[in-house]
Backbone as JSON Lines, residues from 0, in Angstrom:
{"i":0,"aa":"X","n":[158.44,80.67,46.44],"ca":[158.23,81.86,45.62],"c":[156.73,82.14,45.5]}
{"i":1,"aa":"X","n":[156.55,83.52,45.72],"ca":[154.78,83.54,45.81],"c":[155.0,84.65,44.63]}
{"i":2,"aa":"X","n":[153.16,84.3,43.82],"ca":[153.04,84.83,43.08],"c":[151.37,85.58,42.81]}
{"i":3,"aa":"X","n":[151.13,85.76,41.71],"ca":[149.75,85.7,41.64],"c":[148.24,84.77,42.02]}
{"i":4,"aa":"X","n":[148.94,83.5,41.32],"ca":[148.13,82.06,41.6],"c":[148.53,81.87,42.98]}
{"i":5,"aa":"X","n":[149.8,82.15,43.74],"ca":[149.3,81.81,45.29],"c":[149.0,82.24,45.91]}
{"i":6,"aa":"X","n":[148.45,84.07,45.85],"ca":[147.34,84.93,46.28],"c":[146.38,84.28,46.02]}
{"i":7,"aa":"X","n":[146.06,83.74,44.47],"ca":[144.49,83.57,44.8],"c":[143.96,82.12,45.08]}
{"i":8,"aa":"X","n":[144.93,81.21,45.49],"ca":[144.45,79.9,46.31],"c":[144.48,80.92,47.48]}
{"i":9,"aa":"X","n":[145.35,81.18,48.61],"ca":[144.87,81.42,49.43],"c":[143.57,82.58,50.04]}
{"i":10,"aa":"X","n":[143.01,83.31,49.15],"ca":[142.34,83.82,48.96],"c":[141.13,83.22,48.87]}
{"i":11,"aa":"X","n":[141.17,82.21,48.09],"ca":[140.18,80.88,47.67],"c":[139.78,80.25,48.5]}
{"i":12,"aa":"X","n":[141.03,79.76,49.66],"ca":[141.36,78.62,50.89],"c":[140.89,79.73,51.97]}
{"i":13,"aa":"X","n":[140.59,81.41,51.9],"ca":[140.38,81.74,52.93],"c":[138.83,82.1,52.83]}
{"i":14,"aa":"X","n":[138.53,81.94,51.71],"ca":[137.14,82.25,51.86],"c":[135.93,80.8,52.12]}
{"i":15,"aa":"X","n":[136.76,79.12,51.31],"ca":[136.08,78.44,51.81],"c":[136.31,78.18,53.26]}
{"i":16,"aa":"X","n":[137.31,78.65,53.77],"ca":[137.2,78.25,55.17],"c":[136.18,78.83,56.05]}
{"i":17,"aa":"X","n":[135.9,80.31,55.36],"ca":[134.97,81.09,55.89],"c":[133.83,80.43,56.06]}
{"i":18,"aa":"X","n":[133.15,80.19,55.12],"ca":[131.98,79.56,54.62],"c":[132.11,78.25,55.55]}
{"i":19,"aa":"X","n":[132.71,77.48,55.42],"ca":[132.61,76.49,57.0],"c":[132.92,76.07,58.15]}
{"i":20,"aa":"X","n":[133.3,77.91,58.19],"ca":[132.61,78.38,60.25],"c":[131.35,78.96,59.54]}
{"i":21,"aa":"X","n":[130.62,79.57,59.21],"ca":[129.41,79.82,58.99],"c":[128.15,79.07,59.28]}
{"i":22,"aa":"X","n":[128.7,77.67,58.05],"ca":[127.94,76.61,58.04],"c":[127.9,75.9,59.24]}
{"i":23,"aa":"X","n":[129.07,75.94,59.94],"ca":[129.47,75.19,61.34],"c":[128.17,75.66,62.34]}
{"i":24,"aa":"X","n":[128.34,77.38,62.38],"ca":[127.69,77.8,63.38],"c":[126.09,77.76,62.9]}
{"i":25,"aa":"X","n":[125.68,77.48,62.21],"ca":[124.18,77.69,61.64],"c":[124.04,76.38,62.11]}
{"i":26,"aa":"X","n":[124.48,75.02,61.76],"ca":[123.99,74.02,62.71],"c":[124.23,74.13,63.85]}
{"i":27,"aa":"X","n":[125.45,74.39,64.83],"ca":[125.5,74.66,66.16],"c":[124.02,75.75,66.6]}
{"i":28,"aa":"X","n":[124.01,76.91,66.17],"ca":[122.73,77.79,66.55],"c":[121.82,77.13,66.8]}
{"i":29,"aa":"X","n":[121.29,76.36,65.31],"ca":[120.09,75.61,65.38],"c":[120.13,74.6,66.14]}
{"i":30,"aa":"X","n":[120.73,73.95,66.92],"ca":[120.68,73.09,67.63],"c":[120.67,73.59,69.13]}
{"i":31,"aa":"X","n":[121.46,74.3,69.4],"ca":[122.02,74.98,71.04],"c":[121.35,76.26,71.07]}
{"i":32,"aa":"X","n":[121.38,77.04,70.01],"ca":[120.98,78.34,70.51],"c":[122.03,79.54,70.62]}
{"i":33,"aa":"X","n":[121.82,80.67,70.96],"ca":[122.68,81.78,71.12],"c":[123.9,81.33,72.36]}
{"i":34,"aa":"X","n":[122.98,81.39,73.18],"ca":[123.77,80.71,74.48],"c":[124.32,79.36,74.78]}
{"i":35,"aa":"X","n":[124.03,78.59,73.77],"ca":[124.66,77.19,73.63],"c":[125.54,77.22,72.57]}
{"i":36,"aa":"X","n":[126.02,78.43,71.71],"ca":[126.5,78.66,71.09],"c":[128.22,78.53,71.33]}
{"i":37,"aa":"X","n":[129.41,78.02,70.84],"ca":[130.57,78.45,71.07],"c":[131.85,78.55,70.44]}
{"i":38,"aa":"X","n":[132.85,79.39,70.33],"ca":[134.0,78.96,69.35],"c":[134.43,78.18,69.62]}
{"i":39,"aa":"X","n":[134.49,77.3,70.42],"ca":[135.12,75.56,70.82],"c":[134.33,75.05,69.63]}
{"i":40,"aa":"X","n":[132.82,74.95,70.08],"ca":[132.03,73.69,69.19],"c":[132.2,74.12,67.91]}
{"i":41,"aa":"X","n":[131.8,74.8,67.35],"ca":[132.2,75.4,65.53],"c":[133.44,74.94,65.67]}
{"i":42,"aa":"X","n":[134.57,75.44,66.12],"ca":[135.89,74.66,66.25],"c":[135.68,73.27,65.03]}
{"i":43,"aa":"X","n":[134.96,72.21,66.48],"ca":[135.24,70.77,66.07],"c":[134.25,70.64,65.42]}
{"i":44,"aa":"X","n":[133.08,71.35,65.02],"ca":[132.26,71.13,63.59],"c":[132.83,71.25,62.58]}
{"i":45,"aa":"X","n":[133.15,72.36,62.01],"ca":[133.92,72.6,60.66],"c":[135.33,72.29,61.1]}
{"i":46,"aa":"X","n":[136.68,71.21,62.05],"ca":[137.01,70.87,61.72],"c":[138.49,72.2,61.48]}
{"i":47,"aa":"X","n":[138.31,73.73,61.67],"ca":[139.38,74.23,62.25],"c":[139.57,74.39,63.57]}
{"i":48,"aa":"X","n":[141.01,75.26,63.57],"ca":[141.45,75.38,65.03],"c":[140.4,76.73,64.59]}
{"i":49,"aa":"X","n":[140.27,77.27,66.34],"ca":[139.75,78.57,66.78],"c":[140.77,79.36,66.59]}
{"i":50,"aa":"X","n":[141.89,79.5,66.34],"ca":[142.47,80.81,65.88],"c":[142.28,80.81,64.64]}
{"i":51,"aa":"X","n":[141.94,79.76,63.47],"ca":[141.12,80.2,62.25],"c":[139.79,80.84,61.91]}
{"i":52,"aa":"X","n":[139.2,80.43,63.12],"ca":[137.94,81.19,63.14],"c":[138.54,82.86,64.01]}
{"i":53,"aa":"X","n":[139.0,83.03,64.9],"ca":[139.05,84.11,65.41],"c":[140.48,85.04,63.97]}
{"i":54,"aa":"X","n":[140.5,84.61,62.99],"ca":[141.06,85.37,61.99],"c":[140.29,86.01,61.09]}
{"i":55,"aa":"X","n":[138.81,84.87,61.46],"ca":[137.91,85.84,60.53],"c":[136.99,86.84,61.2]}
{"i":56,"aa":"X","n":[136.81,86.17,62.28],"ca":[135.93,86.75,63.49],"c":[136.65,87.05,64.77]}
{"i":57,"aa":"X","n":[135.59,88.42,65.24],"ca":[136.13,88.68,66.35],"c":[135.59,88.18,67.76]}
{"i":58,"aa":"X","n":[134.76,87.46,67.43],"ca":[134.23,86.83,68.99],"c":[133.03,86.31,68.36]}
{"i":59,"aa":"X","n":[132.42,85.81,69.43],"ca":[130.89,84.83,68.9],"c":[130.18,85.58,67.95]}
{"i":60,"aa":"X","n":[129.64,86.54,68.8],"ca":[128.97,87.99,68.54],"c":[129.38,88.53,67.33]}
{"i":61,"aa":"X","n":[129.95,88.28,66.65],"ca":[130.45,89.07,65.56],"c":[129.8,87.56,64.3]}
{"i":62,"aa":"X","n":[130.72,86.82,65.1],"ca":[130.03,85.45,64.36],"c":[128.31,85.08,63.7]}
{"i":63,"aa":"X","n":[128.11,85.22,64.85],"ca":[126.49,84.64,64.53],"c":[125.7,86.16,63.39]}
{"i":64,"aa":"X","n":[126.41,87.47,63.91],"ca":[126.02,88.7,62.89],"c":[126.39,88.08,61.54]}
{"i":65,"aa":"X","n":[126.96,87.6,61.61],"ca":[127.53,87.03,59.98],"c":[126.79,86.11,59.07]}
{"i":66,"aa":"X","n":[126.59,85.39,60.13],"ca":[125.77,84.22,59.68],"c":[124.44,84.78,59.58]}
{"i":67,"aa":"X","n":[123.67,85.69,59.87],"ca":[122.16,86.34,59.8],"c":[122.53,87.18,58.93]}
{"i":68,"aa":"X","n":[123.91,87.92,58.79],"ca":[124.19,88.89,57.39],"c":[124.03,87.9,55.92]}
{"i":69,"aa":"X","n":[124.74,86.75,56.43],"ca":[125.16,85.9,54.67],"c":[123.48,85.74,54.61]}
{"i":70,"aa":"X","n":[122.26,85.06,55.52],"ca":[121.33,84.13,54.77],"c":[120.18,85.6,54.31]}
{"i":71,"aa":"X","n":[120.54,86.81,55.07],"ca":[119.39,87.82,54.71],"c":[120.15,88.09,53.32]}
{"i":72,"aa":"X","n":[121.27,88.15,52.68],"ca":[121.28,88.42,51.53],"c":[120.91,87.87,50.54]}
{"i":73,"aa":"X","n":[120.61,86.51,50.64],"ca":[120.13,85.69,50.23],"c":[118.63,85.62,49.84]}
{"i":74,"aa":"X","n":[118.28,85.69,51.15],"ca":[116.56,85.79,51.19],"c":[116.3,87.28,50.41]}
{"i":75,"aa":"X","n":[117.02,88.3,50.63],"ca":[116.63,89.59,49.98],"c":[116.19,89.49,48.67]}
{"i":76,"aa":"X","n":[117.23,88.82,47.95],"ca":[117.16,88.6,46.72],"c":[115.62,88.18,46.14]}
{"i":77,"aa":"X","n":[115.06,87.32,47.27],"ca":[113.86,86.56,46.75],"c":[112.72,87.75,46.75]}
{"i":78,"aa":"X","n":[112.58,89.0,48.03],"ca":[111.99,90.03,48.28],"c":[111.95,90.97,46.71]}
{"i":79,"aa":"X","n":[111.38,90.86,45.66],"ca":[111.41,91.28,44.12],"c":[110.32,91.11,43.39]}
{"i":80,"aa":"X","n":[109.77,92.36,43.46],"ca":[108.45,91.93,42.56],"c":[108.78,91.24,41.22]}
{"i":81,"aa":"X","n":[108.18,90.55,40.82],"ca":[108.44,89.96,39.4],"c":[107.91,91.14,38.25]}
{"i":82,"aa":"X","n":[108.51,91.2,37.04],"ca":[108.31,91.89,36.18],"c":[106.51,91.94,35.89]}
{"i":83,"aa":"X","n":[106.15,92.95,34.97],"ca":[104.6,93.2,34.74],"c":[104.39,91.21,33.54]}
{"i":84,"aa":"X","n":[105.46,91.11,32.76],"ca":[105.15,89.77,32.04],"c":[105.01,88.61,32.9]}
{"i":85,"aa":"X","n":[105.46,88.85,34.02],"ca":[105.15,87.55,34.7],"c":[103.41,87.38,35.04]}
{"i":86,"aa":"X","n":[102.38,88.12,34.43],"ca":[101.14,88.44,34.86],"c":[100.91,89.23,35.62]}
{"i":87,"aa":"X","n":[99.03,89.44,36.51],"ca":[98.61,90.15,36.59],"c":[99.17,90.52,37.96]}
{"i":88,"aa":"X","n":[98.8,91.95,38.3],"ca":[99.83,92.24,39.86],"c":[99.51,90.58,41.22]}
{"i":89,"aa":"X","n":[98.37,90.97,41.02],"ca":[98.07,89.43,42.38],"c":[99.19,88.35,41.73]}
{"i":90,"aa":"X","n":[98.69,87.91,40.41],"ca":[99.77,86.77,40.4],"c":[101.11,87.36,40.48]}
{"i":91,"aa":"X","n":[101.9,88.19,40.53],"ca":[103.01,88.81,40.49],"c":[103.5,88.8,42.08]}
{"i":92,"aa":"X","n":[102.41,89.24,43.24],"ca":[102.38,88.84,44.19],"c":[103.0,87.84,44.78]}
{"i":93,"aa":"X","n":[101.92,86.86,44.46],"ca":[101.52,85.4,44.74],"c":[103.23,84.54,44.21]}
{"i":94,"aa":"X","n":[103.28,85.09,43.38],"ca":[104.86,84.39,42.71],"c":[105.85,84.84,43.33]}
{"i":95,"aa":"X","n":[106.08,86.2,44.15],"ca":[106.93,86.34,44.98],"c":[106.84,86.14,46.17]}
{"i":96,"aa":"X","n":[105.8,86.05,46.57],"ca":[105.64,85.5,48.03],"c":[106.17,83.35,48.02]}
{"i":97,"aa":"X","n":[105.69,83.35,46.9],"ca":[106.69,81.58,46.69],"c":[108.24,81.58,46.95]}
{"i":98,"aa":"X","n":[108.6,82.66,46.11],"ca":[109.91,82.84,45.81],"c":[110.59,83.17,47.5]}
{"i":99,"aa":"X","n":[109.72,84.13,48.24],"ca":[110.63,83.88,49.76],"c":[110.32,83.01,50.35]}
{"i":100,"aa":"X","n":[109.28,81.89,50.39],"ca":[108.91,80.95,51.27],"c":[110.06,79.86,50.72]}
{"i":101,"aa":"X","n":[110.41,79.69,49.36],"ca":[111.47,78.74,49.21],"c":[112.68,79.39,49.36]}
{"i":102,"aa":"X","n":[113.31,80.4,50.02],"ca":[114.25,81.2,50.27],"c":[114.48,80.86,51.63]}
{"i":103,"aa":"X","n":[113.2,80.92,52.56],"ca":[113.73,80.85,53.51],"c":[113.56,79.64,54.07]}
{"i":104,"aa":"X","n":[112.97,78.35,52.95],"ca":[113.31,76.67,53.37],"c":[114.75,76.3,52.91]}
{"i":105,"aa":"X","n":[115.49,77.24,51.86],"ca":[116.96,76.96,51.67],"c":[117.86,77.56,52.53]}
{"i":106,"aa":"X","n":[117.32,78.48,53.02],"ca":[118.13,78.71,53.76],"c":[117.92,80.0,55.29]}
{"i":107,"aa":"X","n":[116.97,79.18,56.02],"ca":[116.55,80.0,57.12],"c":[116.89,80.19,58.63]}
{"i":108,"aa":"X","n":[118.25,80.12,58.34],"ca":[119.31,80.88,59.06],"c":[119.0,82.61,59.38]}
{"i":109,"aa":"X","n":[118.59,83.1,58.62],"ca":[118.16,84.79,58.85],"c":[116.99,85.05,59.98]}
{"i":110,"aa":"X","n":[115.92,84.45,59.75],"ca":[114.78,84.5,60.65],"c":[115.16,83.53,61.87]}
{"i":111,"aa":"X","n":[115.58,82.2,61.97],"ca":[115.55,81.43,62.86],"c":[116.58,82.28,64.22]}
{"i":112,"aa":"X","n":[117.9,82.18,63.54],"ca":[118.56,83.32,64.72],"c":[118.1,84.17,64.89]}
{"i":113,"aa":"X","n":[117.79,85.27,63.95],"ca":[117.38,86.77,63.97],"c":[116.4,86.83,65.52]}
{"i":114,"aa":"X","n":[114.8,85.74,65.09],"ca":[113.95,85.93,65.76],"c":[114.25,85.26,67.09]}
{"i":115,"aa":"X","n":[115.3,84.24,67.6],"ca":[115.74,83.96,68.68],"c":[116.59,84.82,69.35]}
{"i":116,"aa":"X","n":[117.39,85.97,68.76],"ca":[118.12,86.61,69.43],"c":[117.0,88.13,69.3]}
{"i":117,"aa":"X","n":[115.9,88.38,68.84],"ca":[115.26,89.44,68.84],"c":[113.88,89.2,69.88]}
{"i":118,"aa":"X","n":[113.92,88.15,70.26],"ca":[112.73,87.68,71.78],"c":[113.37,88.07,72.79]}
{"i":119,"aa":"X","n":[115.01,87.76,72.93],"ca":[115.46,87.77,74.12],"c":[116.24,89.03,74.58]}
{"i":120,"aa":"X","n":[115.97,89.14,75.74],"ca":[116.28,90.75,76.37],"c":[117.54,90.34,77.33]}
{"i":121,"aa":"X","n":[118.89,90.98,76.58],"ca":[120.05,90.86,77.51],"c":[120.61,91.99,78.15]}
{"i":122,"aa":"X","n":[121.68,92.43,79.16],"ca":[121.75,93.35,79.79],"c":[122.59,94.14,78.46]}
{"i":123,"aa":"X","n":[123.09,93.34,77.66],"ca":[123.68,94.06,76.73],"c":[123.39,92.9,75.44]}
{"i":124,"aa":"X","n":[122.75,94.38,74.32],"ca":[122.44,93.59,73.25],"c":[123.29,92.84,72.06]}
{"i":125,"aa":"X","n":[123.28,91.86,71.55],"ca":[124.38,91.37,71.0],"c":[124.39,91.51,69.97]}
{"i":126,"aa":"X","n":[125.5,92.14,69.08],"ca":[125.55,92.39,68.02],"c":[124.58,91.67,66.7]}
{"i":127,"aa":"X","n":[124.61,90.68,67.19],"ca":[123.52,89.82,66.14],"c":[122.46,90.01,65.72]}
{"i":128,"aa":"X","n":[121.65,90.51,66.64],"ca":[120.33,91.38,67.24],"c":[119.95,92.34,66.6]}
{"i":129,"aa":"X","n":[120.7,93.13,66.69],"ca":[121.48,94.71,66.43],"c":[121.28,94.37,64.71]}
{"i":130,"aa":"X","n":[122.22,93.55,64.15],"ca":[122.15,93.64,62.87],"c":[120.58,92.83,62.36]}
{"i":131,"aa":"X","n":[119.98,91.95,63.0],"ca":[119.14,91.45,62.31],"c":[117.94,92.32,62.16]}
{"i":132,"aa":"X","n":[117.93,93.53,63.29],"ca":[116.77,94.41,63.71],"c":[117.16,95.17,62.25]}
{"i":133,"aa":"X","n":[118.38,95.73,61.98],"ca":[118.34,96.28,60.75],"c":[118.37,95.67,59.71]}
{"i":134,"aa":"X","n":[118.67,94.41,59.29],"ca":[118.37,94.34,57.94],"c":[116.89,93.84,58.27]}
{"i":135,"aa":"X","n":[116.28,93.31,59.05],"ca":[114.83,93.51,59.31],"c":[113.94,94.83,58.5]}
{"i":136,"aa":"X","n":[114.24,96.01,58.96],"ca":[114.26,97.43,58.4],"c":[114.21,97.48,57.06]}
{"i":137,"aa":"X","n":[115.4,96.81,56.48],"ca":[115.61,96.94,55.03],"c":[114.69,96.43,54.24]}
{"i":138,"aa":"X","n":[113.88,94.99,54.7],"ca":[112.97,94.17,54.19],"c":[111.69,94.71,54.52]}
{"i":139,"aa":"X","n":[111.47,95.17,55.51],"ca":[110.17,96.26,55.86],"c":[110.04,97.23,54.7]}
{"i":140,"aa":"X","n":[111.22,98.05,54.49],"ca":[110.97,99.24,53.34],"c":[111.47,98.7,52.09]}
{"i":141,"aa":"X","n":[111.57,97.46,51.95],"ca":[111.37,96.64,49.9],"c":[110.04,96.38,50.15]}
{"i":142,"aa":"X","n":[109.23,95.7,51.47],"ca":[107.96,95.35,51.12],"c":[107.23,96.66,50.58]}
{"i":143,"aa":"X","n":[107.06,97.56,51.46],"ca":[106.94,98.73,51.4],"c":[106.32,99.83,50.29]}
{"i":144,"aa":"X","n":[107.89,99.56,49.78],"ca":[107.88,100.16,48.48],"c":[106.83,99.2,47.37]}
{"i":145,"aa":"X","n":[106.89,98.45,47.27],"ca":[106.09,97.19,46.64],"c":[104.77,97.71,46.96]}
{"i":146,"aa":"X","n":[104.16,97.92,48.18],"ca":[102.74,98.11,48.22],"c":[102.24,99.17,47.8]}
{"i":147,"aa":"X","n":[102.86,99.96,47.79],"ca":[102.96,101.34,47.43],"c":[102.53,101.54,45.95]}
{"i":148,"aa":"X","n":[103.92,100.78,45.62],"ca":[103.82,100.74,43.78],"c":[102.72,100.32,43.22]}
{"i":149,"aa":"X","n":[102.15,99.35,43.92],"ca":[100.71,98.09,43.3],"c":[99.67,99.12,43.63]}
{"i":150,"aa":"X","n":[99.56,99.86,44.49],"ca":[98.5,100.59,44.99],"c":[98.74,102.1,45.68]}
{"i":151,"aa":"X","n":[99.34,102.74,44.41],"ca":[99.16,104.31,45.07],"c":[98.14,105.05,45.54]}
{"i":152,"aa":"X","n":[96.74,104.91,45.7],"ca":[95.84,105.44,46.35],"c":[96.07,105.18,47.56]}
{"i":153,"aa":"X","n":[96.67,104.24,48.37],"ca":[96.8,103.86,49.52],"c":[97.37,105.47,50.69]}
{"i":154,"aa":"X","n":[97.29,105.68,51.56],"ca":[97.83,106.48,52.56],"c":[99.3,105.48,53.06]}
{"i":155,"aa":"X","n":[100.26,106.61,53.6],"ca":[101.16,106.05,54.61],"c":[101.4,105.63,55.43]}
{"i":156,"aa":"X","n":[100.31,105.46,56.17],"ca":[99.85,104.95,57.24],"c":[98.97,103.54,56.84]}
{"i":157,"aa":"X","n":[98.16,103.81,55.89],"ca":[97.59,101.95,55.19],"c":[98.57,101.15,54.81]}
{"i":158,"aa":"X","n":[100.3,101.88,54.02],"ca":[100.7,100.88,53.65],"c":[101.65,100.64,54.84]}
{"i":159,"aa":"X","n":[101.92,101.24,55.67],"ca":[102.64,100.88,56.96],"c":[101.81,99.72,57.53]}
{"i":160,"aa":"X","n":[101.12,99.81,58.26],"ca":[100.2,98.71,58.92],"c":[99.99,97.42,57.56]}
{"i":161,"aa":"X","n":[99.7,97.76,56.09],"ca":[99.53,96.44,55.45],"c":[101.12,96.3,55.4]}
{"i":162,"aa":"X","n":[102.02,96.42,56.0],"ca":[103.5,95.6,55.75],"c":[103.76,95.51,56.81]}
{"i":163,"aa":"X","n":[103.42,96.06,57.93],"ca":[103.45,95.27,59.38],"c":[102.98,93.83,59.31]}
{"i":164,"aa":"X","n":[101.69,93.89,58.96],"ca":[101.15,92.91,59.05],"c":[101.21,91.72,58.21]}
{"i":165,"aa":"X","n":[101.8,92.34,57.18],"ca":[102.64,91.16,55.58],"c":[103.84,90.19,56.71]}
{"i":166,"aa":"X","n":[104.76,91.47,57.35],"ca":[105.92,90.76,57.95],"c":[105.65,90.17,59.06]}
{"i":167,"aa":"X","n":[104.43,90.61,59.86],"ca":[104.25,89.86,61.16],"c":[103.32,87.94,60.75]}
{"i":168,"aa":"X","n":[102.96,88.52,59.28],"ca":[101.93,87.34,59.03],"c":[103.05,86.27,58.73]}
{"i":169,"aa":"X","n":[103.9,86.6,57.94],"ca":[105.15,85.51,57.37],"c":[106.27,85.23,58.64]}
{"i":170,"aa":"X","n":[106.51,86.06,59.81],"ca":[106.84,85.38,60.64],"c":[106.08,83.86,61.49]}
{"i":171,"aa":"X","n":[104.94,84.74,61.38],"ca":[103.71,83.35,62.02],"c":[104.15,82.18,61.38]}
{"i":172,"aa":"X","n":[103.89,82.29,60.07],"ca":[104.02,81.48,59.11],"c":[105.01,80.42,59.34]}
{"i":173,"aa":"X","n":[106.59,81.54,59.41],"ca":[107.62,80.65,59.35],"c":[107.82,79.91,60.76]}
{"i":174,"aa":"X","n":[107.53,80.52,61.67],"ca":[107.81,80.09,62.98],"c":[106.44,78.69,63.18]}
{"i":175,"aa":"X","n":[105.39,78.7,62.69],"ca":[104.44,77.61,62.71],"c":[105.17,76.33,62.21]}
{"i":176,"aa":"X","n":[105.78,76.63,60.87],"ca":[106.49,75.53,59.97],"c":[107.53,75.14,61.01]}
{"i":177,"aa":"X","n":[108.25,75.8,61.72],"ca":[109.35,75.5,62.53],"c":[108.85,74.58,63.34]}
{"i":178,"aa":"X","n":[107.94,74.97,64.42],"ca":[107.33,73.94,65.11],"c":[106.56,72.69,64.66]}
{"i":179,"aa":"X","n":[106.02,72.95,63.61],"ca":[105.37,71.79,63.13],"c":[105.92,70.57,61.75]}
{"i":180,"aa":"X","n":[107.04,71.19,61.49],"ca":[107.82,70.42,60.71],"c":[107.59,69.87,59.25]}
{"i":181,"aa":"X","n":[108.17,69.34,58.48],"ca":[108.13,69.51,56.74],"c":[106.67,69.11,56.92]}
{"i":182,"aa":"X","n":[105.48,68.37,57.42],"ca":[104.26,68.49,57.16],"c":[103.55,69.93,56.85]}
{"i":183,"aa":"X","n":[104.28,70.82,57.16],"ca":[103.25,72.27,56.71],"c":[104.0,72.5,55.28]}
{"i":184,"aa":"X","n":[103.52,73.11,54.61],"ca":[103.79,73.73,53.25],"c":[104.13,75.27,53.42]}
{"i":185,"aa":"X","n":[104.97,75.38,54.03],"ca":[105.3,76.74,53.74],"c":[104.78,77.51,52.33]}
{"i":186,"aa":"X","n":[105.67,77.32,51.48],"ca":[105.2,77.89,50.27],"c":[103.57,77.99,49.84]}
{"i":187,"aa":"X","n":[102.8,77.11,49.77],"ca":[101.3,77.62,49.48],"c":[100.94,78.6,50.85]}
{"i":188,"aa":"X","n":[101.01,78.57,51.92],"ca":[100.72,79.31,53.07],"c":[101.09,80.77,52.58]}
{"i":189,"aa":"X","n":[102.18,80.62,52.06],"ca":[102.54,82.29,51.69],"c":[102.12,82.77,50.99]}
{"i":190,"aa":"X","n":[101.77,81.76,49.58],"ca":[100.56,82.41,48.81],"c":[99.63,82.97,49.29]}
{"i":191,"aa":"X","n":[98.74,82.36,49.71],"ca":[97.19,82.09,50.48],"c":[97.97,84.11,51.56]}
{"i":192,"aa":"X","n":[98.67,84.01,52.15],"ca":[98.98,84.95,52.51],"c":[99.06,86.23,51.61]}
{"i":193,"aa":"X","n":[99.66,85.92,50.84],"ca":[99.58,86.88,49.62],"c":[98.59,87.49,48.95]}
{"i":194,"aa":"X","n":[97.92,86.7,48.73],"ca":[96.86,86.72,47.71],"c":[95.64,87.55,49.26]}
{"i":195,"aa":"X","n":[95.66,87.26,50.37],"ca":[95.01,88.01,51.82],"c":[95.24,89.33,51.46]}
{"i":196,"aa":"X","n":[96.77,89.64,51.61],"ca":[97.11,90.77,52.05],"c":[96.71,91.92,50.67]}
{"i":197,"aa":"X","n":[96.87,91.29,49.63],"ca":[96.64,92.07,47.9],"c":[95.39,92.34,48.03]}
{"i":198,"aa":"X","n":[94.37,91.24,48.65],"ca":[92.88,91.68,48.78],"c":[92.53,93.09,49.66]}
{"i":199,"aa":"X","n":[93.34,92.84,50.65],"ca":[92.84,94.14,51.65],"c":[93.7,95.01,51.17]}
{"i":200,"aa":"X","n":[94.73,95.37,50.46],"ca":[94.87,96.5,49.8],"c":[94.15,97.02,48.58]}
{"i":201,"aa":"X","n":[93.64,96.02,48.04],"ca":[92.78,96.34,46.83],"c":[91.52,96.83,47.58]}
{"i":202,"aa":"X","n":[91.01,96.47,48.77],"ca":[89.59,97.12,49.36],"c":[90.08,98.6,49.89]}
{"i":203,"aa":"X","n":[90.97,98.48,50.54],"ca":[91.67,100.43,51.13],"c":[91.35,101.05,50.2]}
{"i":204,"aa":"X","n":[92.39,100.38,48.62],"ca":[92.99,101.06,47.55],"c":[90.94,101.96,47.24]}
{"i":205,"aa":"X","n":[90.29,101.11,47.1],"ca":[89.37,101.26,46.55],"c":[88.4,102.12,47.22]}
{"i":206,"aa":"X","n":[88.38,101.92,48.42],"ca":[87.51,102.94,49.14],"c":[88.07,104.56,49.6]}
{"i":207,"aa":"X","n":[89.81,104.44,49.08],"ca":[90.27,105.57,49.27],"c":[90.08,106.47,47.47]}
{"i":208,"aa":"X","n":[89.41,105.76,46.57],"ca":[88.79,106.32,45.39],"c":[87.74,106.58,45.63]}
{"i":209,"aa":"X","n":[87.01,106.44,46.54],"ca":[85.31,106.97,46.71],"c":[85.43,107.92,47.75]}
C-alpha cells in the first residue's frame, strides 16, 4: 500500500542517490578527466547500476553539466558583497573575496571541470562547456554589478576590463593552487587580489573625477 511517507522516502532515496553519481563523477573527473570519464566507472564508484544513473541522466554529457551546475551554485552564493556593517568597502571586498576562495577549496568542482572542458576544442561542444561558459557569464555580471556599485564614476568599459581581469586573476590563482598543492593559501592570495583590484578602481574611480 503506498502512501504519502512512501512518496517521500522514495523521493528522499532518489535524490540521495543523485547526489552519489555526482559525488562519484567529481572524483572520477578529477582523476581521469572529461575523456577518462564514464558511466561504467561512476557505476562502480557510487556503487549503482548504470540504469540508475541513466534515470537521472541522459548520457555523460548531461552528467558532468550537472556536476559544474550543483558546485557553481554553491560557489555563487559566496560571489556577495557583504553588507555596509561588515566595514569599510575594501574590507567588504577583501571579506568576499575569502568567502570564494573557501568556496571554491570546498568545493571546486565548478572551475576544475568548467576550465578543463573550456581549454579543449571538440568537433562538437559538450554540453558541459556550454553550461559552464554560461554560468561563467552569470558570475562575470554579479562581479560586475559589484564594481559598479563600489565605484560609479567608473565607465563601462573600466568596469568591464576591471572584471575581466578580477576573473582572469582568480582563475590564475585557482589553477596555481591546483598545481602547486595545499602549500599555497588560496584564501590570502585572493585577498591580496582583492585589495589589487579595489586599488585600481579607486585610481580610474578617481581620475575619472578630475
Amino acid at each position: 500500500m503506498t502512501g504519502p511517507q512512501t512518496t517521500r522516502r522514495k523521493r528522499a532515496n532518489g535524490v540521495e542517490s543523485r547526489q552519489r553519481i555526482l559525488d562519484a563523477t567529481v572524483e572520477i573527473a578529477g582523476e581521469r578527466g572529461y575523456d577518462g570519464t564514464s558511466i561504467a566507472a561512476v557505476s562502480a564508484k557510487c556503487g549503482l547500476p548504470a540504469s540508475s544513473i541513466y534515470w537521472h541522466f541522459k548520457d555523460k554529457d548531461d552528467l558532468i553539466a550537472a556536476v559544474i551546475e550543483r558546485s557553481f551554485e554553491t560557489w555563487l552564493q559566496a560571489v556577495e558583497l557583504p553588507g555596509e556593517d561588515a566595514g569599510t568597502p575594501l574590507e567588504r571586498v577583501v571579506l568576499m573575496a575569502a568567502n570564494v576562495a573557501r568556496s571554491l577549496l570546498a568545493a571546486p568542482d565548478f572551475l576544475r571541470l568548467g576550465l578543463m572542458l573550456a581549454l579543449e576544442r571538440r568537433p562538437t561542444e559538450p554540453r558541459g562547456r556550454t553550461v559552464f561558459l554560461q554560468v561563467r557569464d552569470i558570475s562575470h555580471r554579479r562581479i560586475a554589478e559589484i564594481i559598479a556599485g563600489l565605484f560609479p564614476a567608473l565607465s563601462e568599459d573600466e568596469v568591464h576590463t576591471l572584471t575581466t581581469y578580477t576573473v582572469a586573476g582568480a582563475d590564475g590563482l585557482f589553477v596555481h593552487r591546483e598545481v602547486q598543492g595545499d602549500s599555497i593559501d588560496l584564501v590570502a592570495l585572493f585577498e591580496l587580489h582583492a585589495r589589487l583590484v579595489h586599488d585600481a578602481a579607486a585610481r580610474l574611480a578617481a581620475q575619472a573625477g578630475h
